[in-house]
C-alpha positions in Angstrom: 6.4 -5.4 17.9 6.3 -4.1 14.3 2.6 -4.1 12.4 1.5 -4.7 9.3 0.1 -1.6 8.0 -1.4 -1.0 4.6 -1.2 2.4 3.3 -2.9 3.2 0.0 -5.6 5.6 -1.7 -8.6 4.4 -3.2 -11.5 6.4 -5.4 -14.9 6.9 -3.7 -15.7 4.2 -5.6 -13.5 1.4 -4.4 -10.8 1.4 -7.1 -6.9 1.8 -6.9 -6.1 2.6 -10.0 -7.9 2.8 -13.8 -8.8 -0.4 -15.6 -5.6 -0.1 -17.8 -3.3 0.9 -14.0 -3.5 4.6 -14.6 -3.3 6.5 -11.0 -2.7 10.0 -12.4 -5.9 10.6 -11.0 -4.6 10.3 -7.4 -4.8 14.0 -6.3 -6.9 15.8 -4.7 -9.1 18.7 -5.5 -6.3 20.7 -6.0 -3.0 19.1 -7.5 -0.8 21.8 -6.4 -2.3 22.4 -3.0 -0.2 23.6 -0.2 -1.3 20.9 2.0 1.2 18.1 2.1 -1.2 15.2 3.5 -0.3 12.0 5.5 2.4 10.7 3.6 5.5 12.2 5.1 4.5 11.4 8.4 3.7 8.0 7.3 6.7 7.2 5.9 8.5 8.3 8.5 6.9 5.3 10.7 8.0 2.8 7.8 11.4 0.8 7.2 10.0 -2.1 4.9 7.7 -2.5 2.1 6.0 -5.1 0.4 4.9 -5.2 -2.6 3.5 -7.3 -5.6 5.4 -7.1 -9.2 2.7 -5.4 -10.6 3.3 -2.4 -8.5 7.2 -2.8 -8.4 6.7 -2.8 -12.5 4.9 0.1 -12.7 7.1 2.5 -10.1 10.0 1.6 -12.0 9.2 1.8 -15.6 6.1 4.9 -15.1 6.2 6.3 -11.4 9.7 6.6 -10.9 12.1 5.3 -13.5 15.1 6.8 -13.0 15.6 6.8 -9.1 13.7 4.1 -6.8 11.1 5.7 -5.0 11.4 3.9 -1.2 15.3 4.3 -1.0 16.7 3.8 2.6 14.3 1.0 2.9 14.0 -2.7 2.6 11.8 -3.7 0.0 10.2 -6.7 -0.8 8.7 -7.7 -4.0 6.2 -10.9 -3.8 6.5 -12.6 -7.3 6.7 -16.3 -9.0 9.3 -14.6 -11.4 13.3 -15.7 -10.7 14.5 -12.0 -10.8 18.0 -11.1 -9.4 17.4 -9.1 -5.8 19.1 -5.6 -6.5 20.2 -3.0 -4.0 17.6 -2.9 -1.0 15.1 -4.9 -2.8 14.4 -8.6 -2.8 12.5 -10.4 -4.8 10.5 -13.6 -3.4 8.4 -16.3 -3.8 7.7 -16.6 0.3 3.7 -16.3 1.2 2.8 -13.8 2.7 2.5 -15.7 6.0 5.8 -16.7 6.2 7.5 -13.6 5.1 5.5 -11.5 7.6 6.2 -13.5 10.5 10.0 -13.4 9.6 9.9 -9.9 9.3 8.0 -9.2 12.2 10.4 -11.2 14.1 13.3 -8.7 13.6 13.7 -5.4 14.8 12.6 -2.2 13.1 9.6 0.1 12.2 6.4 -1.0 10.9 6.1 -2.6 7.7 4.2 -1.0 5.0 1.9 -3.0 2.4 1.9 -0.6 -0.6 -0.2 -2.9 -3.2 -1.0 -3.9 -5.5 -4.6 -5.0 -4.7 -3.7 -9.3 -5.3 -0.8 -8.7 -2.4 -3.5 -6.3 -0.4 -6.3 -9.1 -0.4 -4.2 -12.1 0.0 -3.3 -10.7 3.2 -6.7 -9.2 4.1 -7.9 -13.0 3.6 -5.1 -13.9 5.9 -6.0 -11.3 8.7 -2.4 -10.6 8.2 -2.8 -6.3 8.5 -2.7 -4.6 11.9 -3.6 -1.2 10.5 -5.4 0.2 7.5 -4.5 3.6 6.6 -6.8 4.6 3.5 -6.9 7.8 1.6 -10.0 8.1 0.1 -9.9 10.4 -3.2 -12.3 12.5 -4.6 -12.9 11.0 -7.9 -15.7 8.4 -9.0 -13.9 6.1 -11.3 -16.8 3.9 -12.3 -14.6 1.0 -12.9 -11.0 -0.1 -12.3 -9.0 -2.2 -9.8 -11.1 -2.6 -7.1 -8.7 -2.4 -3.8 -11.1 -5.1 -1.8 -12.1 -8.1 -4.1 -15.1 -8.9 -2.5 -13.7 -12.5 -1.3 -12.0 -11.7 1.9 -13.6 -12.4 5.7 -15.4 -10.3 8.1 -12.3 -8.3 9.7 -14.0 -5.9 12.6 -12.0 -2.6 13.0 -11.8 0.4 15.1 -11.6 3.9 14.4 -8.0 5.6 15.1 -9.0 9.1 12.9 -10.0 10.5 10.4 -8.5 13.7 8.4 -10.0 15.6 5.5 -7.7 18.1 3.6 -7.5 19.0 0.1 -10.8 17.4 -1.3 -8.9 13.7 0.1 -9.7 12.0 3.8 -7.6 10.0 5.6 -9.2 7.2 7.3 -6.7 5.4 9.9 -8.5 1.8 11.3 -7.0 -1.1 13.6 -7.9 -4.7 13.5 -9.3 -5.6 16.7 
């Protein structure tokens, strides 16, 4: 059966990204380190993401304007906004509840929760994740968007691994 896995990076501090959305700060102690990290092994795992608008926004207009970033996947965009679905992305006003369990239902890799942090903690409130893959960056932000909102339920995990290269560590839990 596919999981639920969110993958995402978060200051020392908690935060996803700046008070104003920056993430330029998302590096670790060396930007141009030889060390590649977790990602391409991650995505490699992945065949559908979800997303908020917020994040979907901000990857086509800052991240990655001229080319979308997750192509060769299905993405899916949770917004209250009537936008057109375009080329491997839909948009949708499901809940997260009823999307996941459709989705889950089909065949195909794990399905990756990418943010923003709204999506992340409506489905942490939800017990909706099977896996929390969290790359913790070394950079105290002070203040920002928090990735954990301080509203969801007692979720008990276990320990998969952990990784440190480049400054960054990779933390890997399951739900239990």
């Amino acid at each position: 059966m596919r999981k639920t896995v969110l993958y995402i990076a978060e200051s020392l501090d908690g935060f996803i990204a700046a008070p104003d959305g920056d993430v330029s700060w998302l590096t670790g102690e060396y930007p141009d380190g030889l060390e590649e990290g977790s990602y391409p092994a991650f995505i490699r795992t992945v065949d559908t993401v979800l997303m908020g608008f917020t994040t979907y926004h901000q990857i086509v207009t800052e991240l990655s304007p001229d080319r979308w970033a997750y192509e060769g996947m299905q993405t899916y965009v949770l917004t209250h906004k009537d936008i057109s679905d375009k080329k491997e992305i839909t948009f949708t006003e499901e809940t997260p509840e009823v999307l996941l369990e459709r989705l889950k239902g089909q065949e195909g890799k794990d399905i990756w929760i990418c943010g923003g942090a709204d999506i992340v903690n409506q489905m942490v409130q939800r017990d909706l994740i099977d896996d929390y893959r969290i790359t913790v960056i070394p950079v105290i932000l002070g203040k920002g968007i928090r990735l954990f909102d301080g509203e969801n339920p007692k979720i008990k995990l276990r320990l998969i691994s952990a990784k440190c290269y480049n400054g960054m560590t990779d933390l890997v839990y399951r739900r239990e």
